[in-house]
VOGU-3710 file (C-alpha; in Angstrom, 3 decimals, decimal comma):
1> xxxxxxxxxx> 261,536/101,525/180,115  261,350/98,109/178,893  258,705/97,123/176,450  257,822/94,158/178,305  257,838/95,613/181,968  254,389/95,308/183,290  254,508/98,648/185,116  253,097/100,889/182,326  250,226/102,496/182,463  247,155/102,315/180,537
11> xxxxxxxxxx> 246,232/105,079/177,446  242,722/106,864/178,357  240,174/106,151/176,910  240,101/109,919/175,284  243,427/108,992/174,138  242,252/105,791/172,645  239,015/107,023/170,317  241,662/109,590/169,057  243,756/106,754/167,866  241,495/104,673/166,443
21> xxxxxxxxxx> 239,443/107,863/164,627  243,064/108,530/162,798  243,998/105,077/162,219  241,174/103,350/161,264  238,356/104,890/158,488  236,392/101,544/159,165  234,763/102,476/162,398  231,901/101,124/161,384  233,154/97,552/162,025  235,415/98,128/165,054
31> xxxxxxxxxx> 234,170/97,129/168,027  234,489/100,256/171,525  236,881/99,352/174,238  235,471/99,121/177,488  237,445/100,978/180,337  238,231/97,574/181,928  240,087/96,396/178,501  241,692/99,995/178,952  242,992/99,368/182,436  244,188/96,151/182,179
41> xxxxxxxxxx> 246,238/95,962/178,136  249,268/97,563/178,604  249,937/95,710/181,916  250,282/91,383/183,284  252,966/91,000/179,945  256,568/88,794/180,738  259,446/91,015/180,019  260,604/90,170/176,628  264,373/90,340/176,119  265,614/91,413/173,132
51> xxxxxxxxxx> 269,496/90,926/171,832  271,892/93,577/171,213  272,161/93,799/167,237  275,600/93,463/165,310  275,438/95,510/161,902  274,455/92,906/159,301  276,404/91,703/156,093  275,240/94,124/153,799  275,967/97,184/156,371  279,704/98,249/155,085
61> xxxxxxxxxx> 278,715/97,459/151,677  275,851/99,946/151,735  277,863/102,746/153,104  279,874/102,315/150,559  277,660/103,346/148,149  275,834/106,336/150,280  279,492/107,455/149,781  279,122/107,439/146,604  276,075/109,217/146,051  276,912/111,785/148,512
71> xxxxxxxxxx> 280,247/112,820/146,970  278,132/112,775/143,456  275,711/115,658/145,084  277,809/118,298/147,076  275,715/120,660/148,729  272,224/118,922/147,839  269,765/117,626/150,549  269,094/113,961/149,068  265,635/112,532/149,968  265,321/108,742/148,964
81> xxxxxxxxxx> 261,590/107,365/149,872  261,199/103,719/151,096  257,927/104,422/149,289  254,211/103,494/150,757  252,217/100,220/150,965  250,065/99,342/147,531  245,905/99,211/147,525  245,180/95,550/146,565  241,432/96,254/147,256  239,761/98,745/149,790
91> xxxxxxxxxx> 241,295/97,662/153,002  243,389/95,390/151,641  247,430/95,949/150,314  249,994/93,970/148,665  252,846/93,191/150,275  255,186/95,380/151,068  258,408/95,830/149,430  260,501/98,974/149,553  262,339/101,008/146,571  265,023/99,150/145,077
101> xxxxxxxxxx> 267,330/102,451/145,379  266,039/102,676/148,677  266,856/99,019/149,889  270,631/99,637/147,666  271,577/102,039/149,968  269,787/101,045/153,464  271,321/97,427/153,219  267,702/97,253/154,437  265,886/94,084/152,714  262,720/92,066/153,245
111> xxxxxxxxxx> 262,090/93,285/156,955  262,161/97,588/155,343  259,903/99,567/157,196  257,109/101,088/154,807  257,044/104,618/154,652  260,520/104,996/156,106  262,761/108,162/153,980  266,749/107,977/153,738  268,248/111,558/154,252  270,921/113,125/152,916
121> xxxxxxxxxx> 271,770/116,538/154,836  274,310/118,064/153,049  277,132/119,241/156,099  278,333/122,320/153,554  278,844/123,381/149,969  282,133/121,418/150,052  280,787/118,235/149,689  279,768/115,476/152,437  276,293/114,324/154,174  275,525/113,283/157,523
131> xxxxxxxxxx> 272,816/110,740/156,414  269,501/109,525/158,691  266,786/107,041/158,417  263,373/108,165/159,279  260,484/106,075/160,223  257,773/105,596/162,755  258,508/104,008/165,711  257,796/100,915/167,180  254,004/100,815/168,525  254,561/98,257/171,416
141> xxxxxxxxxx> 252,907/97,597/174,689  253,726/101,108/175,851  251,558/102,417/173,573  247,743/102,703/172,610  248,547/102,292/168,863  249,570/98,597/169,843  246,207/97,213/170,021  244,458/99,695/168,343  246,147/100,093/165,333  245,921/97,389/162,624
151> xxxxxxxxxx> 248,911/98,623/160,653  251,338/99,539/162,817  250,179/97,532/166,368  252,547/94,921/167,240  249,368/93,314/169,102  248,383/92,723/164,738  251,682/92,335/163,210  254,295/91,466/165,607  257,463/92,807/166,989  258,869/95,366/164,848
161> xxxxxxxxxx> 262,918/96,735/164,733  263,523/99,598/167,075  265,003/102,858/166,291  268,295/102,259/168,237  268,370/98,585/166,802  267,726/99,662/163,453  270,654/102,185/163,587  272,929/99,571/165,031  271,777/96,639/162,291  272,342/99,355/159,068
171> xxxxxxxxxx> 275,289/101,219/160,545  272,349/104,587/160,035  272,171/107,180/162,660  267,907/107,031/162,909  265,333/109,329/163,782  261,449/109,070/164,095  259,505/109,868/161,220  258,281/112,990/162,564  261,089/114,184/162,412  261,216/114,710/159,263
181> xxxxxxxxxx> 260,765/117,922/156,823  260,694/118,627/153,303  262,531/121,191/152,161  262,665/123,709/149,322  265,246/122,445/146,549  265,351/118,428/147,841  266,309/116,420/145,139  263,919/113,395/145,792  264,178/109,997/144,296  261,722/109,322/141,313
191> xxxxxxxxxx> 260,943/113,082/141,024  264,763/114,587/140,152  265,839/113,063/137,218  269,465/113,482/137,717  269,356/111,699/141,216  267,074/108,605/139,638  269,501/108,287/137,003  273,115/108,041/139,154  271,244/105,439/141,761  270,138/103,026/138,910
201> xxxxxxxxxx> 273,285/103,552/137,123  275,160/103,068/140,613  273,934/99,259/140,250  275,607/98,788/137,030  278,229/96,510/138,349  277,804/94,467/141,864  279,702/94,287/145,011  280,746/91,206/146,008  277,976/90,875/148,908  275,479/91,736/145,654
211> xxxxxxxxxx> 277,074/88,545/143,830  276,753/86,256/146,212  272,718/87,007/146,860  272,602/86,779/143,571  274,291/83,451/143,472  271,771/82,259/146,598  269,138/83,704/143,939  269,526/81,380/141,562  270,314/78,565/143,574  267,143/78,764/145,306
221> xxxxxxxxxx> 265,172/79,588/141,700  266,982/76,246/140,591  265,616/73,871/143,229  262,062/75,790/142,116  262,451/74,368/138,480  263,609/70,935/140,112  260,372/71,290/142,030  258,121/71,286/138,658  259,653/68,840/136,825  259,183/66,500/139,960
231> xxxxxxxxxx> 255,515/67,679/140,314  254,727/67,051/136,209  252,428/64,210/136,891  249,807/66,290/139,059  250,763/69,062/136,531  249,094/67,178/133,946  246,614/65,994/135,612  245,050/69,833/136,997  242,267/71,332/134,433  244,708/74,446/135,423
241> xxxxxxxxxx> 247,680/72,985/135,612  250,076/76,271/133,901  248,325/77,298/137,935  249,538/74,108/139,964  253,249/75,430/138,344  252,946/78,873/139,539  251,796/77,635/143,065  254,697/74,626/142,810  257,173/77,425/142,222  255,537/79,942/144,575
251> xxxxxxxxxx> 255,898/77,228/147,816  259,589/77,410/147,053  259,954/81,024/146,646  258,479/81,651/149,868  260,001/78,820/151,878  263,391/79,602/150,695  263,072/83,177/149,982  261,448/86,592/150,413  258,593/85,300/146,983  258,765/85,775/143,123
261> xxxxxxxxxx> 261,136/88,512/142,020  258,631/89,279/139,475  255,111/87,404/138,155  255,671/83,715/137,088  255,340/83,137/133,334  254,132/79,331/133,643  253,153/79,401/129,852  252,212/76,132/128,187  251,385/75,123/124,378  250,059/78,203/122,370
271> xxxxxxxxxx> 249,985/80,456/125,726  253,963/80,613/125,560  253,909/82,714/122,462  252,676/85,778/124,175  255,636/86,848/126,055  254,588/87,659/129,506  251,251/85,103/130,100  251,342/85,403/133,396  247,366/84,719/133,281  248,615/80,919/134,072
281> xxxxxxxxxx> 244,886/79,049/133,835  245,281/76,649/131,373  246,153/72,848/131,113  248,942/71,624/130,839  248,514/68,900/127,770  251,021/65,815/126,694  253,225/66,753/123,880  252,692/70,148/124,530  256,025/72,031/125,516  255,739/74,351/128,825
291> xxxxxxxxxx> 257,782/77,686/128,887  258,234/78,807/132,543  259,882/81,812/133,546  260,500/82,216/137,309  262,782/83,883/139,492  263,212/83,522/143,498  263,859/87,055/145,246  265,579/86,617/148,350  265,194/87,997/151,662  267,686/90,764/150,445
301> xxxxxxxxxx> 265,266/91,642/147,306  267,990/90,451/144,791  266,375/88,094/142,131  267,047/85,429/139,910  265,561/85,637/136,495  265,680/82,048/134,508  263,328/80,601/131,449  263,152/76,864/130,889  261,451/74,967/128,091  260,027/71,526/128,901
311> xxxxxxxxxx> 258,783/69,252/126,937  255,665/68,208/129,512  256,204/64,639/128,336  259,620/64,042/128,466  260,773/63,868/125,015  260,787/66,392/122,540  259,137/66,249/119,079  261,552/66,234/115,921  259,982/69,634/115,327  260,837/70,761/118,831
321> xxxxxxxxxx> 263,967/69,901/119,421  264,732/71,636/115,802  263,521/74,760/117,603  264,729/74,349/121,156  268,430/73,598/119,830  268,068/76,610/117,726  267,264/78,716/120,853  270,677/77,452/122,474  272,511/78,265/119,841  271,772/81,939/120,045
331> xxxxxxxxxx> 271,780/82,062/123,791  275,251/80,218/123,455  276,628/82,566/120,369  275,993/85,524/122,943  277,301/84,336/125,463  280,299/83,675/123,365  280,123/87,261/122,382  280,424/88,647/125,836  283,342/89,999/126,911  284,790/92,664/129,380
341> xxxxxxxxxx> 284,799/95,809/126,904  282,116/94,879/124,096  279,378/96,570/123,954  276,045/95,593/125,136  274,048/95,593/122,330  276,522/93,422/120,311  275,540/90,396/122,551  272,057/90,536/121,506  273,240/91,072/117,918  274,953/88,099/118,336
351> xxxxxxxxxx> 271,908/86,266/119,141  269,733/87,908/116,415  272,605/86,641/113,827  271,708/82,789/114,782  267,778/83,300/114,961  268,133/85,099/111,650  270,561/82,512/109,628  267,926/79,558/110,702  264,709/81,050/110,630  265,545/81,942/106,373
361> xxxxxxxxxx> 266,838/78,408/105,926  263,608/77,618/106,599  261,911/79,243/104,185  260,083/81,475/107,019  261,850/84,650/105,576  260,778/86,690/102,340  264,915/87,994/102,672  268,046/86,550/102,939  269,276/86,594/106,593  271,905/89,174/105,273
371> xxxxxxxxxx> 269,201/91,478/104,120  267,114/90,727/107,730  269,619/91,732/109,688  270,035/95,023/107,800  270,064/97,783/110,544  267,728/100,465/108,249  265,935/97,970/106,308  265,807/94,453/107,613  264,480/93,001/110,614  261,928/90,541/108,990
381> xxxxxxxxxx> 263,209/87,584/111,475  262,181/89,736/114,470  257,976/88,898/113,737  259,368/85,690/115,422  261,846/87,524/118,138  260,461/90,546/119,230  262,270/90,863/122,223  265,751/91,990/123,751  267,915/89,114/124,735  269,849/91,073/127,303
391> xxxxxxxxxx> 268,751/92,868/130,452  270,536/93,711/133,310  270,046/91,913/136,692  269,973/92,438/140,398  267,819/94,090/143,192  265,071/95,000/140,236  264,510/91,787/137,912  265,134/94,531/135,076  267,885/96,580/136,731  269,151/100,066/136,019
401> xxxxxxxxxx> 266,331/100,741/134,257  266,404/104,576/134,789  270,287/104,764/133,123  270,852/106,776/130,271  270,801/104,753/126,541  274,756/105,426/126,625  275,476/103,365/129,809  272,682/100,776/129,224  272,177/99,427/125,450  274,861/101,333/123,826
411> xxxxxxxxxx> 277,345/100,671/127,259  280,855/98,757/128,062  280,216/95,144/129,901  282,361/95,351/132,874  283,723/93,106/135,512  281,199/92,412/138,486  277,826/93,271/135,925  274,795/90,644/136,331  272,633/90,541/132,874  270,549/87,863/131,643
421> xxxxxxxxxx> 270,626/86,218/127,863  267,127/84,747/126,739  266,377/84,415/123,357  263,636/82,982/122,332  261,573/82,074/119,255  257,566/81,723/118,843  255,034/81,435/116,395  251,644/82,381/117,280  248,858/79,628/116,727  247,312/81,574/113,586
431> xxxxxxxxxx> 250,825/82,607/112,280  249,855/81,987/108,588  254,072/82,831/107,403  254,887/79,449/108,882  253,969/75,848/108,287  251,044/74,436/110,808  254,148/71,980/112,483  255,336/75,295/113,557  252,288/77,265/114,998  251,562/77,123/118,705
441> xxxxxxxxxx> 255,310/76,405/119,230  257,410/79,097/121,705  260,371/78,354/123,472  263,038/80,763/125,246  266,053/79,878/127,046  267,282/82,461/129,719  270,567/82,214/131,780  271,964/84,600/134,311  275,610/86,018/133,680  278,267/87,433/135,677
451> xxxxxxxxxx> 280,900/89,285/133,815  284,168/88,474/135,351  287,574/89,854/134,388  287,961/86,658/132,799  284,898/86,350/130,786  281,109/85,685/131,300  280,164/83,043/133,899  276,261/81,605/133,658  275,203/81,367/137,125  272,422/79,050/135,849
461> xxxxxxxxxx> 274,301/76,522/133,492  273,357/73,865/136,247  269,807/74,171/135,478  269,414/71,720/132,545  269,952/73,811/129,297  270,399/71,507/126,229  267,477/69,001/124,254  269,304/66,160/125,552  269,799/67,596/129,704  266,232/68,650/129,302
471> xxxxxxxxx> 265,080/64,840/128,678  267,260/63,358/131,174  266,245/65,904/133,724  262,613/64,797/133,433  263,210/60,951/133,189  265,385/60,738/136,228  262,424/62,665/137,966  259,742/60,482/137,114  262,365/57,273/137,948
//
């Protein structure tokens, strides 16, 4: 029957207490329907038509890699979770977004269905799956859940995807929720080690629908940083203004894209030596340099992840620029260093040779830089670099975490692999192994790199990068 026909009939009100008893613990707030509600809801609605679905982009591209996993696993019943909805306070959650693994191989993005479950039924010891996506139905007119219940009700959320459109949009044969049974030896995501592992190393290196979201990523993060540097003036002017950032940021994220891929760093004077201040409540002072680090996820869930360092003022200090050019110089000897076939590690090495070389020439070292970057015995420049400067990049702002050391740090860049390079140097406010010019100063620069056949490619380099782009960027804002 068509949602929208008006001949259905109305639940009882037996029906109705049941519904609300399961799907509601705050009865003490909810208000009884009277029988004349009951008898008249579910009827008097215009038919509401509803489009046939085509499969969408990512449809072929994730059934490519459920092929993948399946012929990994012969014989194994596969159980990937889209996972649950997160507390924010009593009745209250976050907003939902489902497993990265589980979004990987759905094709399923912004608009996943919480609590939905990806099977893999194995079809015999041979090898091969016939694969189905669970999750709850639709609760639309038809039903008493659509008024009465807050988190599934249509009547509360809006129109939600159908099982046959679902099946059609994904390319997924589907089945209701209910359907669905653990069984004895299931190797579930997050709870078998072996599965966790191969679906996080799976996203090593992208597909090409996979590059170009995260090519739309970083455009959209781009016109975010635009955003800011426009918006300096009222910056400056908030009593919070590292807060008037994050919200600047935020409006594009969610205008342009599904939110932040991961909590804004909006980080200004001493705050942007502690790595991830993502408190964001102070001011935003002249001469003071802001660190932001922001990244747009898009409606698929892939993410941009990009650090600029602004000088709130427009023009750097002689001090300043000494450190922000010495920043780009590492981030540009790694990328330098990358190349299809070196190792990972080595481009961070690469990095850690610049920081190291400058940081002794100024005196800040009690070793030469040769002795600092001794493997067993050095690492004296790192009280100023504590960080990586590589991670890898994609669906999860830190990608692939769950891959062995071998593939990850110690792995092979190949063709079609997404990392970021962001070094960085700071010294802390009461830093008493560096002059006072130098205390309270922390700047990182952080580009996002696709590995081609060819060589690296910085899908960022059009977001200002150098002293002088920085400047001009600002100036021609304020013109």
């Amino acid at each position: 029957m068509n949602p929208g026909d008006g001949a259905t009939s109305a639940p009882t009100a037996e029906a109705t207490q049941a519904t609300e008893s399961s799907a509601d613990t705050n009865t003490n707030r909810r208000q009884p329907f009277p029988q004349g509600f009951l008898d008249s809801i579910s009827s008097g609605w215009s038919s509401r038509p509803e489009s046939a679905p085509l499969p969408r982009a990512q449809a072929s591209f994730a059934a490519a890699r459920r092929a993948r996993v399946s012929e990994a696993f012969p014989g194994k019943r596969l159980v990937i979770p889209a996972g649950e909805p997160k507390q924010r306070s009593n009745d209250t959650d976050y907003p939902f977004r489902a497993h990265s693994a589980f979004s990987h191989l759905t094709g399923w993005g912004a608009d996943s269905e919480a609590g939905a479950v990806l099977v893999f039924e194995p079809r015999d010891a041979a090898g091969g799956h016939d694969v189905t996506l669970h999750f709850r139905e639709r609760a639309d007119r038809t039903t008493s859940e659509f008024y009465s219940d807050a988190s599934i009700g249509e009547f509360w959320i809006g129109p939600r995807a159908a099982l046959d459109a679902v099946a059609v949009d994904l390319g997924i044969p589907t089945a209701h929720i209910d359907r669905f049974e653990s069984h004895d030896g299931d190797l579930v995501l997050d709870e078998d080690d072996a599965l966790t592992r191969f679906v996080s190393e799976l996203r090593f290196v992208k597909d090409d629908y996979e590059i170009e979201q995260m090519r739309l990523a970083v455009d959209v993060t781009a016109a975010g940083f635009d955003d800011i540097v426009r918006e300096l003036p009222a910056i400056l002017e908030h009593p919070r203004g590292e807060r008037v950032v994050e919200g600047v940021f935020h409006r594009r994220a969610r205008s342009d894209g599904n939110g932040e891929g991961y909590d804004t760093i909006a980080a200004s004077g001493p705050h942007a030596c502690y790595l991830h201040w993502t408190r964001n409540d102070g001011a935003v002072m002249p001469g003071d340099l802001i660190l932001i680090d922001a990244g747009v996820e898009v409606d698929s869930l892939y993410t941009a992840d990009i650090t600029r360092t602004l000088p709130v003022s427009g023009r750097f200090t002689d001090v300043q620029r000494r450190v922000y050019e010495t920043v780009r110089e590492a981030a540009d000897a790694a990328f330098a260093a990358a190349r299809p076939g070196v190792r990972f590690r080595d481009v961070h090495a690469a990095a850690m040779e610049v920081i190291a070389r400058r940081v002794a020439e100024w005196g800040l070292l009690p070793v030469t830089a040769e002795e600092a970057l001794d493997a067993d015995r050095g690492g004296q420049h790192r009280r100023y670099m504590v960080h990586g400067t590589s991670h890898h990049l994609g669906i999860d702002v830190h990608d692939c975490a769950q891959a062995r050391r071998e593939m990850y740090y110690d792995g092979l860049l190949e063709p079609g692999m997404v990392f970021t390079i962001e070094p960085g140097l700071y010294f802390q406010i009461d830093d008493l192994t560096v002059p006072e010019e130098l205390r309270g100063i922390g700047v990182r620069i952080e580009d996002d790199i696709l590995m081609t056949a060819d060589g690296p490619v910085n899908l960022s380099a059009g977001i200002p990068r150098t002293a002088d782009e920085v400047e001009a960027w600002i100036a021609a804002a304020s013109a």
